[in-house]
N, C-alpha and C positions, 0 to 999 in steps of 0.2 A: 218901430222901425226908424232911420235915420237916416234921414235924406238929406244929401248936399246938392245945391245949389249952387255950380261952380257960380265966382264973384260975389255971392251973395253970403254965403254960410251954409249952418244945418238946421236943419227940424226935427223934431221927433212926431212922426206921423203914426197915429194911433194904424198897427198889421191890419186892421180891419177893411181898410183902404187901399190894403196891397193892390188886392182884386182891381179896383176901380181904376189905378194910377197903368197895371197892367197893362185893360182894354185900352185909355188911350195911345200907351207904349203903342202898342202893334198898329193899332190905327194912323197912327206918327209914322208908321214904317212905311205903310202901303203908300198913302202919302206920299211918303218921299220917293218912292219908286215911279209913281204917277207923276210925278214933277207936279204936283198942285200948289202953288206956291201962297195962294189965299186962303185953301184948307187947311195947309202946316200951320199959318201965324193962327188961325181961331185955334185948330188941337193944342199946338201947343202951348199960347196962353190958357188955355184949359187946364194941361197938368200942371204948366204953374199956380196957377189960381187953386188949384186943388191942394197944394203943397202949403201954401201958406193961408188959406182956409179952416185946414184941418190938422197942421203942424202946428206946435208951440215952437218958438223961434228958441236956439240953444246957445247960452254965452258963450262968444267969440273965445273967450278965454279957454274953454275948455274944447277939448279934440277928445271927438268919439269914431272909431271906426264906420265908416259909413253903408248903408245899407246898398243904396240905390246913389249916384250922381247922375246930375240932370245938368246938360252945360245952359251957360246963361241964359237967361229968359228974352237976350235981345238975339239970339242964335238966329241966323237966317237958313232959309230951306241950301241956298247955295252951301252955306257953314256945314249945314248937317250930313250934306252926301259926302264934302270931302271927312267929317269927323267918321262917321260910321258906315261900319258894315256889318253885316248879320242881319239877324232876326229882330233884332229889338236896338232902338233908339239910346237908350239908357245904360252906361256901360255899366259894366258892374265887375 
């Protein structure tokens, strides 16, 4: 699967992990509905940290359709209510 990272780039994140990147997905969600703003920055440096843990980073050179984007890792809880809405954190 092939995750971007908006500012950063892509990974190639072994689908095994879909699962995992999901629960924090929805977790991120609730989250941001709760306005917890100390909960957000640990989840979501979580799914970053997950992303480039268990990604291999993908030459800048090459563009592949991306699976999943994830906006930048310095994203603040303020950032995320006005980027998103729905179900899930992670546009797609």
């Amino acid at each position: 699967m092939i995750v971007r990272i908006m500012n950063e780039g892509q990974y190639d994140v072994p689908s095994l992990y879909y699962d995992d990147i999901n629960k924090i997905d929805k977790e991120i969600v609730g989250i941001i509905a709760r306005n917890d703003e100390k909960r957000f920055e640990k989840a979501y440096a979580e799914l970053i940290n997950m992303v480039h843990k268990n990604g291999v980073p993908i030459d800048p050179k090459i563009l592949h359709d991306s699976n999943l984007i994830i906006p930048p890792a310095d994203t603040s809880l303020k950032e995320a209510k006005r980027i998103f809405v729905g179900e899930k954190i992670i546009p797609r």
